[in-house]
N, C-alpha and C positions, 0 to 999 in steps of 0.2 A: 504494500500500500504506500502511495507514495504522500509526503509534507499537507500538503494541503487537504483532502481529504479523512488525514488520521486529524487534521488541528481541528478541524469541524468537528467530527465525532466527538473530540473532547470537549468542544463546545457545548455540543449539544447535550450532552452527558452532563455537562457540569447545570446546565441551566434546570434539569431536569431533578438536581439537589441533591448529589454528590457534594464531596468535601470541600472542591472548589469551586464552589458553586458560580454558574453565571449570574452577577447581582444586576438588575435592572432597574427602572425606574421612569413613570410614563412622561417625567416633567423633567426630563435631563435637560440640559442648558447646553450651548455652546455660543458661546457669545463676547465678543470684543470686552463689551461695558462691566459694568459690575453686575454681578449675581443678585438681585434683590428678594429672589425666592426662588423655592423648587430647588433643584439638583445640579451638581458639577461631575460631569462623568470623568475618571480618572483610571488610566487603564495600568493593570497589574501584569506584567510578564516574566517568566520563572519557571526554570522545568521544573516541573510537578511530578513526573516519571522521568521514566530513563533514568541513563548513568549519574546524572550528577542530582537524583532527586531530591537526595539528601539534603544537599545545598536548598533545592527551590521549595522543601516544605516547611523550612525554616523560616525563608523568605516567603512563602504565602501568609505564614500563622503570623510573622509582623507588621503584615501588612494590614493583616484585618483588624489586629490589636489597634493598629496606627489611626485605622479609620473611623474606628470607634472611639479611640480618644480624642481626635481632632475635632468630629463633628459635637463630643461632651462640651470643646472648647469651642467652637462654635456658638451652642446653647448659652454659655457662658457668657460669650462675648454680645448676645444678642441677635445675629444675622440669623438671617430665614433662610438662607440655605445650606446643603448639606454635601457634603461628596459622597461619590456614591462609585464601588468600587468595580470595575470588568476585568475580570480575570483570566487571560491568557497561559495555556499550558504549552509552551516552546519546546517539549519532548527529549527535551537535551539535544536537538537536532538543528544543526546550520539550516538546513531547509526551510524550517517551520517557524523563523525568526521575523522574516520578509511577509509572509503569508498572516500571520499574527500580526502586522502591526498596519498590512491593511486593512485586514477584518477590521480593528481599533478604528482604524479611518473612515472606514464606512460606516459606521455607527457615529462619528463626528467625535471621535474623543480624540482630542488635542494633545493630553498631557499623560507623560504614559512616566511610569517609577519600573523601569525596565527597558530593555530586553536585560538581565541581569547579571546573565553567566555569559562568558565570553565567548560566544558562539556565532558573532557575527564580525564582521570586516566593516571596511570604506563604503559599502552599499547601504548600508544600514542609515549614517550621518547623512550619505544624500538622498532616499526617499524621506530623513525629518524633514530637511529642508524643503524639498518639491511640494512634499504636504501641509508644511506648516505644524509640526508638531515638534514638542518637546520633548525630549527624552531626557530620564535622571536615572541612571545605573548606578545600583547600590555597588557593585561587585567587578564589574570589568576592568580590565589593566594593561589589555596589550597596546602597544604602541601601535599598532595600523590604525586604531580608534582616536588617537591623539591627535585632532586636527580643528587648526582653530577657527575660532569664529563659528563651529557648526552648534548645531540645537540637540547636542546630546553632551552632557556632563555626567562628571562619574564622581561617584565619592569615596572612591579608593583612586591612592596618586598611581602612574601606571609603573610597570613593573620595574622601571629604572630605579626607582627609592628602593623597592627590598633585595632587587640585585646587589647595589651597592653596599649596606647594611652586610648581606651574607658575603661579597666578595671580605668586606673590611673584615670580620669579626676572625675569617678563614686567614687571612694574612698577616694580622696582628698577633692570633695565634701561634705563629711559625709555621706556616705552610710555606709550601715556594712552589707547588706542584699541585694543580686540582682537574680530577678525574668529572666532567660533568655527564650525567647520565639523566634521561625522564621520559615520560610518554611523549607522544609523537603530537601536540597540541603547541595551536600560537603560545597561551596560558605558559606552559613550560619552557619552551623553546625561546621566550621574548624573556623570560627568569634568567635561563641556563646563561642566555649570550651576554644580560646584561651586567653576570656576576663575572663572567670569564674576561668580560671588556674592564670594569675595573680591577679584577684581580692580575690582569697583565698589564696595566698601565701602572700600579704600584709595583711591578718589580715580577710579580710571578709567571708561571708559564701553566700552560693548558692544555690538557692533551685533545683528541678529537671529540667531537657531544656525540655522545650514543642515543638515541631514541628508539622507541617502541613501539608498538602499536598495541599489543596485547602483554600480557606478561609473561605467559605460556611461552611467547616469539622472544621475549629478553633472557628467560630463564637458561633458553637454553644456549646464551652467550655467554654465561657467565664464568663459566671457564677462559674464555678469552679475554676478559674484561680482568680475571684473577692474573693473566700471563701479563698484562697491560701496567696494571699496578704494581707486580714484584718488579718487574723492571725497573719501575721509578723508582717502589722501594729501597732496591739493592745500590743502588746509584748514588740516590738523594739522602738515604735514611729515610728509615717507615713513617717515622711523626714529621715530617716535612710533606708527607703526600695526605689530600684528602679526598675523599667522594662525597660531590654532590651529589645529590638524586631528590629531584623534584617530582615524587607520583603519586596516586590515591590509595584507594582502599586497599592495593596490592603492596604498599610500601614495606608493611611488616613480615611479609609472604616472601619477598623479596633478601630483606636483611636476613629472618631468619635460613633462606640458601646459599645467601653469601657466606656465613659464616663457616660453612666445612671447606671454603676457601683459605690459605694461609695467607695469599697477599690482599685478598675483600677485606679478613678478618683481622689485620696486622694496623689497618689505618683507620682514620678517623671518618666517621661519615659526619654531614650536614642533610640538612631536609629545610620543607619550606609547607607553610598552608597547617591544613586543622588536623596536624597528624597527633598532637595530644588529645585529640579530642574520640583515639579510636582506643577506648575505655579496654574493648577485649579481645586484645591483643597481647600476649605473653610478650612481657620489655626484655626478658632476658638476655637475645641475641641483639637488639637495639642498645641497650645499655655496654655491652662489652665492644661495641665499636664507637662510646662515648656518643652517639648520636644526638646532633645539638639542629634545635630546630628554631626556626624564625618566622614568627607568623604575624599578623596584623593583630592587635590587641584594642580592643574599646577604652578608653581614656575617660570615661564617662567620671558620674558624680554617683548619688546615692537615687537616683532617679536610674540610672541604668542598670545597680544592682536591682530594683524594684520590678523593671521588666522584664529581664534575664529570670527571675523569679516565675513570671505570668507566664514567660513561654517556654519553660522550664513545665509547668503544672501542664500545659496543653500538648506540648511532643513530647513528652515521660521521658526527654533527657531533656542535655545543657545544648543549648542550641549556638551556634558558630557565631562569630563575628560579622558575619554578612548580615545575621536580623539584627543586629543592632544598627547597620549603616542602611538596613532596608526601610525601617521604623523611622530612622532620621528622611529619608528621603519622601517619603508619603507627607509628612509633615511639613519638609521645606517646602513641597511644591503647595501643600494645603496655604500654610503660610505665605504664600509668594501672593497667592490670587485675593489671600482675606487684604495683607497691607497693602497690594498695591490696587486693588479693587477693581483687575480686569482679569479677562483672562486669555488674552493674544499673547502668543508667543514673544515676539519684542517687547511686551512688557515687563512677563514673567522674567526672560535672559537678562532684561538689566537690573531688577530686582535680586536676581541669584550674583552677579558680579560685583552688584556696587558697595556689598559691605560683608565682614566678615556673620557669619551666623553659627551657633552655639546649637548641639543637639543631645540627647543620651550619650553618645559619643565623643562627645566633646566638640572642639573647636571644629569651624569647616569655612574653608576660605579656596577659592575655585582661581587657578591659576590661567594664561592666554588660552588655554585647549580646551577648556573646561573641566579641567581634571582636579582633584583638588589636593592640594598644595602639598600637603604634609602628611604623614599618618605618623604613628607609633606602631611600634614591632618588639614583641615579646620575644626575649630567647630562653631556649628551654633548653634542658638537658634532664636525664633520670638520674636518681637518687634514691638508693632504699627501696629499690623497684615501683619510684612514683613520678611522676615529669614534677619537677621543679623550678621556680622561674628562678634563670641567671642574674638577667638585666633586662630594661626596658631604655631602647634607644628613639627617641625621635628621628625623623629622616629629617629636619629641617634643624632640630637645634643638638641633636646629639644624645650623650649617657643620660637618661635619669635613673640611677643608679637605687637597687632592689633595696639597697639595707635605707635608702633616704625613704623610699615608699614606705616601707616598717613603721620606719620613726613616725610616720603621720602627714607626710606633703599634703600640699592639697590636692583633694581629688584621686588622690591614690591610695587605697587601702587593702591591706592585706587580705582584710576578709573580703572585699570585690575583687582581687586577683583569683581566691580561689573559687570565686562560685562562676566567674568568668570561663575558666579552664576547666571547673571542675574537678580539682585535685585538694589536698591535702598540700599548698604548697608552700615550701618552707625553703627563703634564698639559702643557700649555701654561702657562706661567708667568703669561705675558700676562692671562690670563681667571680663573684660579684664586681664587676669593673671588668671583667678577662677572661668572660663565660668560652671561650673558644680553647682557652687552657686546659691539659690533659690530667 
């Protein structure tokens, strides 16, 4: 079955009051002026199935929370009208991204908080523009998305900031040698190159990027990927070489085969994304290659521990850092249309540009591309067989260093670190400032 008739079925399924349901509403609005009653249709895009579902049911269940909040503040604030939310299921499929955000269009919805996962390219930015819609991705980060002036913002910086961050932490460390490996996606492959470009402009060297399609198809390289690395080993010395590997739910599947390798299992691995977040997975083989991971962290207040809570009680786990930048983005754009009391696209974009805005996330200020500006990134490593945060660095101002978080910073608390991640977690003194140390 091909994109466009499986996006309908889910449509149609979903209006029909399934979990994601299609929400409608006979007095939706679409309209330059201000809303003075009735409804603001606001379109939701997120795979709901497929491979990365996990991600987009995180991202459905913040969205809904979002919209219920917003329209509470609404009531609050006094206006008569309400948003009202249409929910796109993108199948984790490139195909079904284009196809979903005409349906949106032909239904007149202007303002979409998606496409979310990075499943689309340059085609995407120019049907906003030809149609006049806004797009605000909670999640997306590759660079072929990075282009300015267009009507799609993202609220994750793209993946140059956690490139760098992981090439730094790997070369500070004493690396001089990094092995990059991941699946076969922009998502990884715009990480791998952007870690390997700074790790070889500070001094280091890079061997070829391996990618995969399947893990099945990686696994059975990993004998050569093991001749690859003793070589550098024998060369460079073992603690001089590291493996990246940027992949999903196969990541610990992976480590623990590397491990009856002696040159996989002699060095240090790195990771990237919500691989603390994969509770039941035996760390054993992960821990003995020091596996230190960097992932995008919520920087929130006590209002974000609050909702991590709610969507914590609704998907019976801890849900990823995506819903908390998913929840901010429902909002800003709710927010964009209440202050500036239109709802066209040029007014909404200079609204989102002209000033910094604050969310459960914390700070969000949208740089020339729309991309926005800065994030924080959590490193993590195991401990007592439980992920532990090392450091927390900003990409724009640098260490905010774990044993300061302790003490009480503002806005950063211990107990929101771990309900955040979901662990038990307790910095390490030892490594705090130098989390890439063995």
């Amino acid at each position: 079955m091909n994109a466009v008739p499986l996006l309908v079925a889910t449509l149609l399924a979903a209006s029909a009051g399934s979990a994601w349901g299609l929400e409608t509403a006979g007095d939706a609005v679409r309209a330059a002026g201000a809303p003075e009653h009735g409804n603001v249709r606001i379109g939701v895009m997120a795979p709901a199935s497929g491979g990365a579902s996990g991600y987009g049911m995180d991202i459905m269940a913040a969205s809904r929370l979002a919209v219920a909040d917003f329209n509470e503040h609404l009531a609050e604030r006094g206006a008569a009208w309400r948003l009202v939310p249409v929910y796109v299921d993108s199948l984790t499929d490139p195909g079904a991204v284009i196809p979903g955000l005409e349906y949106l269009d032909a239904l007149e919805v202007e303002v979409v908080a998606g496409p979310s996962i990075d499943l689309f390219g340059a085609e995407v930015s120019a049907l906003a523009s030809d149609r006049g819609m806004l797009l605000l991705s909670c999640c997306s980060v590759t660079l072929e998305s990075a282009i300015p002036d267009d009507n799609l913002y993202r609220m994750t910086p793209n993946q140059t900031h956690h490139g760098i961050i992981l090439a730094d932490i790997m070369y500070e460390g004493g690396k001089t040698l990094v092995v990059p490996v991941g699946r076969n996606s922009a998502w990884v492959t715009d990480l791998l190159e952007s870690a390997v470009e700074r790790f070889t402009e500070r001094g280091g060297e890079a061997a070829d990027m391996v990618v995969y399609d399947t893990y099945g198809e990686f696994g059975e390289g990993l004998a050569r990927m093991n001749d690859m690395v003793r070589e550098a080993g024998d060369a460079l010395g073992y603690d001089r070489v590291a493996v990246l590997y940027v992949g999903f739910e196969e990541t610990f599947d992976l480590i623990r085969d590397a491990a009856g390798y002696g040159g996989l299992a002699g060095v240090q691995w790195f990771g990237a994304d919500a691989n603390t977040l994969l509770h039941d997975h035996p760390l054993d083989a992960a821990a003995s290659v020091n596996f230190t991971v960097v992932q995008p962290v919520s920087l929130g207040d006590q209002r974000s521990a609050a909702l991590g809570e709610r969507l914590a009680q609704e998907l019976e786990r801890l849900p990823s850092v995506y819903a908390y930048q998913q929840y901010d983005a429902v909002w800003l754009l709710g927010m964009a249309i209440l202050e500036s009391g239109r709802t066209d696209t040029g007014t909404l974009k200079a609204y989102l540009d002209g000033h910094p805005h604050s969310g459960v996330g914390g700070a969000i200020a949208f740089d020339g591309y729309g991309d926005r500006g800065s994030a924080a990134y959590g490193i993590w490593h195991i401990l007592d067989d439980m992920w532990a945060l090392a450091d927390i660095i900003d990409s724009a101002d640098g260490p905010l260093h774990c044993l300061d978080i302790v003490n009480g910073q503002p806005h950063f608390t211990l107990e929101h670190l771990q309900h955040i991640f979901g662990q038990e977690a307790q910095p390490d003194p030892d490594i705090c400032g130098t989390p890439a140390a063995r």
